[in-house]
C-alpha positions in Angstrom: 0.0 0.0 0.0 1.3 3.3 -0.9 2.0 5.9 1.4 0.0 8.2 0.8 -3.0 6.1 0.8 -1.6 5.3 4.3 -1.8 8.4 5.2 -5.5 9.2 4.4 -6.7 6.2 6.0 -5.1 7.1 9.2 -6.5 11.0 9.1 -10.1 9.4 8.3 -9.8 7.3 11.4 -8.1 9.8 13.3 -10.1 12.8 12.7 -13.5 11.4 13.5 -14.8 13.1 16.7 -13.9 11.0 19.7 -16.7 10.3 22.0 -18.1 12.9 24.2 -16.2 15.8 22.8 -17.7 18.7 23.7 -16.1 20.6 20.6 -18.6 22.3 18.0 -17.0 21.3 14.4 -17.6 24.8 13.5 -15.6 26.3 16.2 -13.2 23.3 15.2 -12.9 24.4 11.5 -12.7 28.4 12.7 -9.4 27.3 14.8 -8.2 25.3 12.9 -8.0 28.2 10.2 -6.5 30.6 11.9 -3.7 28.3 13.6 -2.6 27.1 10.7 -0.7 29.8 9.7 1.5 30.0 12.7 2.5 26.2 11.9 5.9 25.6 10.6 8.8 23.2 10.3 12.4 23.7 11.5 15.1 22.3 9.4 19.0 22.3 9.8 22.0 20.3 9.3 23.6 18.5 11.7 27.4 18.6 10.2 29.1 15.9 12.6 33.0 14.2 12.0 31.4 11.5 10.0 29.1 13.4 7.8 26.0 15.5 7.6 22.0 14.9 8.4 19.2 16.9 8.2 16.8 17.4 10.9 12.8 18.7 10.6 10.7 19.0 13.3 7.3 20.9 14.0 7.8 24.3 15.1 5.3 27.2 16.3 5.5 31.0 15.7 5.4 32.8 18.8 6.9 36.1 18.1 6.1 38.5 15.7 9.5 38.9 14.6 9.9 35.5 13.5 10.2 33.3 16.4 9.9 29.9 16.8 9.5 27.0 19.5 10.3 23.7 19.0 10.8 20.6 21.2 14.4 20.8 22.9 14.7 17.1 21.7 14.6 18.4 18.3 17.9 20.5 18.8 19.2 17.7 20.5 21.3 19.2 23.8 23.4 16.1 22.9 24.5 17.8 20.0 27.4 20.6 19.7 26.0 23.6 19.0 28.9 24.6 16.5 27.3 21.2 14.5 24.5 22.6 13.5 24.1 24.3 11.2 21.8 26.3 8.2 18.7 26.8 10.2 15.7 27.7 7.9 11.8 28.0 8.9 9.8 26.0 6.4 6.7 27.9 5.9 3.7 25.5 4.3 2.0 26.4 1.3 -1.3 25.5 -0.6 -0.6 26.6 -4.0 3.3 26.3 -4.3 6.2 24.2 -2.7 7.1 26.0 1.2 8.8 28.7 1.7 12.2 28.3 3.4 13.1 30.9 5.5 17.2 31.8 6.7 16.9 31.5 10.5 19.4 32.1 13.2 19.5 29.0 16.0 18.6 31.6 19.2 19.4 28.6 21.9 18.1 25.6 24.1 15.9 26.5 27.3 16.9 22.9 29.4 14.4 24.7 32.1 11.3 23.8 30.0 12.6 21.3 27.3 12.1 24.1 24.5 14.5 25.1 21.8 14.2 28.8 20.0 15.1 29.8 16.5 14.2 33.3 14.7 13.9 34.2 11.0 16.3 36.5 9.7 15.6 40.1 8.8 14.9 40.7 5.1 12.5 40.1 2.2 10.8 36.8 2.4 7.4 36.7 1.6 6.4 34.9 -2.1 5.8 39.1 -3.0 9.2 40.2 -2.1 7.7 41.6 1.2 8.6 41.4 4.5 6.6 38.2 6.0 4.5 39.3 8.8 4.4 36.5 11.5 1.5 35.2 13.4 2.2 34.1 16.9 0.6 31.7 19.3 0.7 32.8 22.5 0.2 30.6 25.3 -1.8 31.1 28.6 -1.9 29.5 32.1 -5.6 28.7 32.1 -7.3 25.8 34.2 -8.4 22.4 32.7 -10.3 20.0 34.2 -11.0 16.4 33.4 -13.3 15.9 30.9 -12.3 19.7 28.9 -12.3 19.4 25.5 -9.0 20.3 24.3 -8.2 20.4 20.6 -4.4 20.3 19.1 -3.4 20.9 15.5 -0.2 19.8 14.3 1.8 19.2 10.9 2.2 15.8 9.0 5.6 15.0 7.9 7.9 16.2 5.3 6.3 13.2 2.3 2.9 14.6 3.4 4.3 18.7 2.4 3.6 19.3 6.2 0.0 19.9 6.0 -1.5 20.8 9.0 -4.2 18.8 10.6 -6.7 18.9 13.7 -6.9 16.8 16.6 -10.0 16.3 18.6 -9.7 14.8 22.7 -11.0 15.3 26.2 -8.7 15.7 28.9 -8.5 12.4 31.3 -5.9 13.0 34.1 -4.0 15.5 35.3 -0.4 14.1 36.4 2.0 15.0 38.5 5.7 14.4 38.3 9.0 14.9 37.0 7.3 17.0 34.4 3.7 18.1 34.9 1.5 16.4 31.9 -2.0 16.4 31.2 -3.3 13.0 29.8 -6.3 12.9 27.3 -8.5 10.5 25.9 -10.7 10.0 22.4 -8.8 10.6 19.5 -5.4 11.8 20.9 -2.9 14.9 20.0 -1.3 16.1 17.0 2.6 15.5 16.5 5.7 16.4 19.4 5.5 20.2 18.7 2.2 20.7 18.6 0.2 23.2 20.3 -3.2 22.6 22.5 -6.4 24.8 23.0 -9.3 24.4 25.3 -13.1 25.2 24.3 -12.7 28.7 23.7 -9.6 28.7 21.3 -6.8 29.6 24.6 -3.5 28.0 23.7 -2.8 25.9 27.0 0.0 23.7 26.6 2.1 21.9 24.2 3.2 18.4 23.0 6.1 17.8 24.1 9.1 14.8 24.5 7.4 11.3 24.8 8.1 8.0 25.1 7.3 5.9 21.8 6.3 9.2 19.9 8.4 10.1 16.5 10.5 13.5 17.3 11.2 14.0 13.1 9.2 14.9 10.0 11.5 13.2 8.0 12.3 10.4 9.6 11.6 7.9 6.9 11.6 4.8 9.5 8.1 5.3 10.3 7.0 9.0 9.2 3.2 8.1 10.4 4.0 7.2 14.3 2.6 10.3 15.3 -0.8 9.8 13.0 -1.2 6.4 13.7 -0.2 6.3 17.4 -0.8 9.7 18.5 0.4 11.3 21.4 -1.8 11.1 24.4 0.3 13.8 26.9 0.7 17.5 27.0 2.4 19.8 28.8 0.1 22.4 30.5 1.5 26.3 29.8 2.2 27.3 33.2 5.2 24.3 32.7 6.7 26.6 30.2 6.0 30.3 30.3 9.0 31.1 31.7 10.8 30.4 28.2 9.0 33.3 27.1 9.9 35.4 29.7 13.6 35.1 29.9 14.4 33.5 26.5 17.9 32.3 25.3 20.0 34.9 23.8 21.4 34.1 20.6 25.0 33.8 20.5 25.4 33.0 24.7 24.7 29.8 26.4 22.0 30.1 29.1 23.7 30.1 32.2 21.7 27.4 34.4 21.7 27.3 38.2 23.8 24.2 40.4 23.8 23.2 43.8 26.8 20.8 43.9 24.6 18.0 44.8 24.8 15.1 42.2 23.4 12.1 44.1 19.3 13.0 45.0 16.9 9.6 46.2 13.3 10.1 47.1 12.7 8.5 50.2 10.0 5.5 50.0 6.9 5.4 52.5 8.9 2.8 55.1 11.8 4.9 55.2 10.2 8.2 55.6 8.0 6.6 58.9 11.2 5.6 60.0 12.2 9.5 60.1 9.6 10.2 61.1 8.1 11.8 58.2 5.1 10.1 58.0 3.2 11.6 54.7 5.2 14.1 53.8 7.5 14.3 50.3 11.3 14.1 51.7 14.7 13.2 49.3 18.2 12.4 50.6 21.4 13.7 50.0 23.6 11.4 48.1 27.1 12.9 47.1 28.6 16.5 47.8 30.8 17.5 45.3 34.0 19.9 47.1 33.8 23.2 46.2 30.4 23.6 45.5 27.6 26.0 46.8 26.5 22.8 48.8 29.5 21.9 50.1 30.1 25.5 51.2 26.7 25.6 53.0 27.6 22.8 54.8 25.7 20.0 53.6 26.7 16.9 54.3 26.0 13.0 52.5 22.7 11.4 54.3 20.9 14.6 55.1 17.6 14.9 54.1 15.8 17.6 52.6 12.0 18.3 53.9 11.5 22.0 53.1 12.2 24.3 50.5 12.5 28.2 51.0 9.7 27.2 53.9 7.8 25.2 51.3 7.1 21.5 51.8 8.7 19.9 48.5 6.2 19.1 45.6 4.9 15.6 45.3 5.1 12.9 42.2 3.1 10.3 41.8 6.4 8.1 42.9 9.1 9.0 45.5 11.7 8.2 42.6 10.0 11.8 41.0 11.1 13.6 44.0 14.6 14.2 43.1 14.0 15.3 39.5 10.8 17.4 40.7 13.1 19.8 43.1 16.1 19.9 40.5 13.5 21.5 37.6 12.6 23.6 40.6 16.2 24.8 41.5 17.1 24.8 37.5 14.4 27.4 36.9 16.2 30.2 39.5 18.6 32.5 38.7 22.9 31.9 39.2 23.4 33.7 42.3 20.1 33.1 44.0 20.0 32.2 47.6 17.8 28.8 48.3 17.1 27.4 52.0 16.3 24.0 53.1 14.8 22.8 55.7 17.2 20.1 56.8 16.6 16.7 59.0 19.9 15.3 59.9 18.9 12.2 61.9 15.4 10.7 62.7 13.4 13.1 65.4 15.5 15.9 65.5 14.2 19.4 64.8 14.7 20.4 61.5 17.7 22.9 60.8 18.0 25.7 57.9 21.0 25.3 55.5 21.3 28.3 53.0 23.1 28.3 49.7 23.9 30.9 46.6 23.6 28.8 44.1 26.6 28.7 41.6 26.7 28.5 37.7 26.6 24.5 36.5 29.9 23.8 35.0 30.4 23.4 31.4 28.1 20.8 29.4 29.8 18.4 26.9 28.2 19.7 23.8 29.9 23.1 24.8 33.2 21.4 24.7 35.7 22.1 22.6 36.5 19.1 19.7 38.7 18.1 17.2 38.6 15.1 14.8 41.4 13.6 12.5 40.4 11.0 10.0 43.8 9.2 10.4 43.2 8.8 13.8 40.0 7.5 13.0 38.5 9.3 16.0 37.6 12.7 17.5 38.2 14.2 21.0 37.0 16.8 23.0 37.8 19.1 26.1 37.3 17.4 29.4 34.0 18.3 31.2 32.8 17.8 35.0 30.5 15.1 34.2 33.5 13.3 32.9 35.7 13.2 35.6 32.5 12.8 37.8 31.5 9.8 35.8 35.2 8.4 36.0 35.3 8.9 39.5 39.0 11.3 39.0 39.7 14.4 40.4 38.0 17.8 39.2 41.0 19.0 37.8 42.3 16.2 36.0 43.7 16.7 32.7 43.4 14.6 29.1 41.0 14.9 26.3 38.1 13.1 26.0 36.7 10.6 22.8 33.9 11.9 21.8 33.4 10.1 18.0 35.0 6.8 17.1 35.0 6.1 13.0 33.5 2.8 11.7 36.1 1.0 10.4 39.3 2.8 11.7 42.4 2.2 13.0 41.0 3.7 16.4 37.7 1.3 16.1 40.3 -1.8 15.2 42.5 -0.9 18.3 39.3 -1.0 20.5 38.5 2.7 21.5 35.4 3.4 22.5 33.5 6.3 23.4 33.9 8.5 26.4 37.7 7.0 26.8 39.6 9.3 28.8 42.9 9.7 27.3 45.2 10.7 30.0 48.9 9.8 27.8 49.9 9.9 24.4 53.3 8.4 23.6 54.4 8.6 27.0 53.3 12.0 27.2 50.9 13.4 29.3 47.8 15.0 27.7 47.4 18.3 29.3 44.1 19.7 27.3 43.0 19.2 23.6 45.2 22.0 21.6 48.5 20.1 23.4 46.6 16.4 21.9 46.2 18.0 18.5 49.5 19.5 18.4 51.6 17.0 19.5 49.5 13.9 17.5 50.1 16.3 13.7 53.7 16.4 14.9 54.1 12.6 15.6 52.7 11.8 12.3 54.6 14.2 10.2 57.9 12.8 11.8 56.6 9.4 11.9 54.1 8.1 9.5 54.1 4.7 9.8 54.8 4.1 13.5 51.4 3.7 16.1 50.2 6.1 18.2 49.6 4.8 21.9 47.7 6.1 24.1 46.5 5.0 27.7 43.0 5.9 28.4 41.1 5.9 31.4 37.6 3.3 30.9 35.3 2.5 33.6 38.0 3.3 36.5 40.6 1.0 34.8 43.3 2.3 33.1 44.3 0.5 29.5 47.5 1.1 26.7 45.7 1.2 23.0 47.7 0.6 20.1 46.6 2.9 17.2 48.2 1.6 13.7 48.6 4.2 11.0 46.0 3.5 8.4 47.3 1.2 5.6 
């Protein structure tokens, strides 16, 4: 069966009212039409050591100068931002192919899972005109089980990103890691998509979820989202502080850290046991040294019951907790002040610990990298999480793998991702201009001799033999 035939049989099965929605079709329709225009893909290139890829996902207009939303899993954090590159707005049309648009790649918001790009300045309307934008704009407004909500989304890339309307009721309203909003009937439109109530309000968004296609041009399976769609949202209130205090283009969003790596939820046994009978409480695992935490004074075993005088937010599992009061912390400002309400052994009386909280330390796909194709593999900087991960010392020095090449010398010798290479030679690897240096030197004098390198994997240290390529 082709496709496209596909494709209409899942919208004719898909679109059908779901039971009990309140919706009126016409209202439906009237939305529908004016949302539409403030639907639009996201495109770039991903230009990585061992080629290039293009990535689409759904975007939505919120500013009218050109911005755009999308998922943060779309701009993938994992991803260096100097990879990516040739941002353009695709702009769907009814009588011609879409409109592609130059954009500029504004940042990542890890505070609401939300990536920004904006159009660039200039003539880009079909006329020659300049393209006035029509944003969405979201609003914290109430739902209630049993609200009809309607989404409208856009098909994949094959399907010339059509837009399309979902119809649903909402069903639960959840609490956890991230707050989510379930519905039921005839589900949501793709991840990207935004979400209205009765009286055309835009009050949440589709966001990340598990077993739901992230791409519109993934050509795996580019109906997931129309033939499973997604049954979760993300409520506004989740999000509006994106909007607020956006990403600056051209800076990384400097995002608050307590020092505290190791969080556990305490389980309804152990909480009794603390006396703490009914009330949302996480432990203190590990406190890294010189760290806002450490400074305060808090120590490994403590547990946290209070936050700024607040009791801390419940999930529907004590395994949420943790997560739950990092997004809470992650949304505050560097240089904030926080105070917990500490209990440092059962039946004690709670003590205050206050911390400023610091800036988080640099994340991998910030890095610094280089690749070289003889080598067969690419490093970068060393990070915190590395050494953290690794269990070395904060300031330890070496270069970390960050891209191994199918095939290669390096993938023959047995390297593998994440290696920390501490030697090279015999020589110690202070930082990654020193291990690009020295390595172009070694093979200029010495092109047919191995490069060995020890590497630190897993807390064991190893000696890999590198042959020259043949």
């Amino acid at each position: 069966m082709k496709p496209s035939l596909l494709l209409l049989i899942g919208l004719l099965t898909l679109l059908s009212p779901a039971a009990g929605a309140a919706t009126d079709s016409t209202q439906a329709q009237k939305l529908y039409e004016q949302v539409t225009p403030s639907l639009v893909a996201v495109q770039y290139t991903w230009e990585h050591e061992l080629g290039r890829q293009e990535v689409i996902g759904a975007g939505v207009v919120v500013g009218e100068d050109g911005t755009v939303i999308l998922p943060l899993a779309v701009a993938n954090p994992g991803i260096p931002d100097e990879q990516m590159k040739d941002f353009k707005i695709i702009v769907p049309r009814e009588d011609a192919d879409p409109d592609e648009i130059d954009a500029t790649f504004i940042g990542r918001d890890d505070r609401t899972n939300l990536a920004f790009v904006r159009a660039k300045p200039g003539k880009s309307s079909p006329a020659g005109e300049t393209r006035k934008w029509k944003p969405i704009k979201f609003e914290d407004v109430s739902l209630q089980v049993g609200d009809p909500v309607v989404s409208v989304g856009v098909l994949p890339k094959m399907a010339g990103y059509k837009s399309y309307l979902m119809l649903a009721n909402v069903a639960a309203m959840l609490r956890g890691e991230v707050p989510q909003v379930m519905v039921s009937g005839g589900g949501l439109g793709v991840i990207g998509s935004p979400v209205f109530n009765s009286a055309g309000k835009a009050v949440g968004y589709v966001n990340l979820q598990t077993a739901q296609q992230i791409l519109l041009n993934d050509r795996n399976n580019p109906l997931a989202a129309v033939n499973n769609p997604p049954k979760f949202f993300v409520p506004a209130r989740d999000f509006l502080q994106s909007f607020e205090d956006p990403p600056v283009a051209g800076q990384s969003m400097k995002l608050p850290w307590m020092g505290v790596v190791q969080l556990t939820g305490l389980r309804k046994e152990v909480a009794e046991f603390y006396g703490l009978g009914n009330q949302p409480a996480v432990q203190i695992g590990d406190v890294i040294k010189n760290t806002p935490a450490e400074k305060a004074g808090l120590k490994a075993g403590w547990i946290i019951v209070k936050m700024n005088g607040q009791p801390l937010e419940r999930g529907d599992e004590p395994e949420e907790l943790p997560q739950i009061l990092r997004r809470k912390v992650l949304r505050m400002k560097v240089g904030s002040q926080v105070t917990f309400q500490i209990l440092e052994e059962p039946n004690k009386p709670l003590k205050d610990v206050t911390l400023t909280l610091d800036e988080q330390p640099k994340r991998p796909n910030l890095a610094q990298r280089w690749y070289d194709d003889r080598l067969g593999l690419g490093v970068r900087e060393i990070v915190f999480s590395d050494t953290y991960r690794a269990k070395l010392p904060a300031d330890q020095k070496g270069v970390v793998v960050s891209v191994v090449k199918p095939s290669s010398s390096a993938e023959t010798a047995r390297v593998k991702m994440n290696d920390i290479v501490t030697q090279m030679n015999g020589k110690p690897v202070e930082d990654l201009e020193q291990f690009k240096t020295d390595f172009q030197q070694f093979r200029k004098e010495k092109p047919r001799e191995a490069v060995i390198l020890e590497v630190t994997r897993e807390g064991n240290t190893q000696v890999i033999r590198i042959e020259p390529p043949q």
